[in-house]
C-alpha positions in Angstrom: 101.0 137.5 83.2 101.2 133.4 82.9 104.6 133.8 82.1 105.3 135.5 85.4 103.1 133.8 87.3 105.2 130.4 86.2 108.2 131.9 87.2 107.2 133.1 90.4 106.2 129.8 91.6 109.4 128.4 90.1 111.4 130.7 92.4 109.4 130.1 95.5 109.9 126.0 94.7 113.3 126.4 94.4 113.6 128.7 97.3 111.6 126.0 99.8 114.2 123.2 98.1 111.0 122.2 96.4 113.0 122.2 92.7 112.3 118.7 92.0 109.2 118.6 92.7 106.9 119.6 89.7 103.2 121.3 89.9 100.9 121.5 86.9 98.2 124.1 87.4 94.9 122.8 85.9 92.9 126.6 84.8 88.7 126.8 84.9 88.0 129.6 83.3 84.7 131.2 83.9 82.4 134.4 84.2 82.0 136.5 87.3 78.7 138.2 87.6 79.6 140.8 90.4 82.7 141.9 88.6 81.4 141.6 85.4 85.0 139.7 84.1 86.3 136.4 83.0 88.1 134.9 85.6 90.3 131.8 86.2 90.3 129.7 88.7 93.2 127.4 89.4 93.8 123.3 90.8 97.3 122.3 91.4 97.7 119.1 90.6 101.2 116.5 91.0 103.3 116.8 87.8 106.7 115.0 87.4 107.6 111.5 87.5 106.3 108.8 90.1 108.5 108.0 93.2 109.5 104.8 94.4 107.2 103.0 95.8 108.0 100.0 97.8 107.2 98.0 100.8 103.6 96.8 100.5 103.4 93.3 98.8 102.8 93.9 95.0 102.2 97.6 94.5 99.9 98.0 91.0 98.0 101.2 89.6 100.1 103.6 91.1 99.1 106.7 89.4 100.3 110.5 90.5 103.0 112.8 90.2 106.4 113.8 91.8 104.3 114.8 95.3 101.0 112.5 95.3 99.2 109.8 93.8 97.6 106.8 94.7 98.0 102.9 93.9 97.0 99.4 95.0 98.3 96.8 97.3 97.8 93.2 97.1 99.4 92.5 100.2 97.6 92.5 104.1 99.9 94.9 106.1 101.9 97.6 104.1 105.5 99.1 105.3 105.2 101.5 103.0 108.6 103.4 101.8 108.3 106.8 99.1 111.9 107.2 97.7 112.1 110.6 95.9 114.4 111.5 93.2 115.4 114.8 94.7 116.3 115.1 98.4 114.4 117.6 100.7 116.8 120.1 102.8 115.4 119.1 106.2 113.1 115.7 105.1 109.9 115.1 104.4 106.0 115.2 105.8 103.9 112.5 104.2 100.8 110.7 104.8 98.5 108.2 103.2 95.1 106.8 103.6 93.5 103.5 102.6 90.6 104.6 101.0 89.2 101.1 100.7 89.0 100.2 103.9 88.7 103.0 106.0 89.4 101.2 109.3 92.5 100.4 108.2 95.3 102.8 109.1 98.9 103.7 107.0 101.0 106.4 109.1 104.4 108.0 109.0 106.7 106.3 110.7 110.1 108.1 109.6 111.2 110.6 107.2 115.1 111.1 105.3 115.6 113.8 103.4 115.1 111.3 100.4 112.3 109.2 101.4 109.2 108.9 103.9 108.1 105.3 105.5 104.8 104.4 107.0 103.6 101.5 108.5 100.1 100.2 108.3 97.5 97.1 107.6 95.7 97.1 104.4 93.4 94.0 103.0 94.4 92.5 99.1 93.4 95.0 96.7 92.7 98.1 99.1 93.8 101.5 97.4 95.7 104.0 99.2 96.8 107.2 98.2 99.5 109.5 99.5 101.1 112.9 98.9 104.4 114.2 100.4 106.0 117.8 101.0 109.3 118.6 101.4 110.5 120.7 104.3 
């Protein structure tokens, strides 16, 4: 049932023009007292390699997968630009937060079907982190 399960969700990626874009599926398995069954429950978290990141002083830490992750700027306004290695058919939706400094604001400022760009001010050493679907 894994097996199909896998291949389903490869079919639907591929048919969104979400190929490139890898998901890992993280299982908790775990007893149901009403049915009386093991069950699984799921996460999907970001496989694949890192985009390019670029566009906010020294980027450092950057953690993630193909579609989210996080990483830290030493710079004090961030023009942020996500290149992907696959292109999406129609572009992409992004956003990112600084969760250091919560005032501060990063938002999407243009999308290609290649890459996303936001535009924000951070403070040295904030964190942001970011995810992206294609569309």
């Amino acid at each position: 049932m894994n097996k199909f399960k896998s291949f389903l969700r490869g079919a639907l990626l591929g048919l969104l023009g979400l190929g490139g874009v890898a998901l890992a599926q993280t299982v908790y398995y775990g007893w149901n007292p009403i049915t009386g069954l093991e069950t699984t429950h799921g996460a999907d978290v970001s496989g694949g390699a890192l985009p390019a990141l670029s566009g906010c002083a020294t980027i450092s830490a950057s953690v993630g997968g193909a579609s989210a992750g996080k990483f830290t700027t030493s710079g004090t306004s961030c023009n942020l630009t996500i290149t992907f290695p696959s292109a999406a058919p129609n572009g992409w939706y992004c956003t990112a937060n600084d969760i250091t400094t919560s005032a501060d604001k990063v938002v999407q400022t243009a999308t290609t079907t290649t890459s996303c760009t936001f535009a924000g001010t951070t403070v040295a050493a904030d964190v942001i982190v970011w995810n992206a679907v294609g569309y």
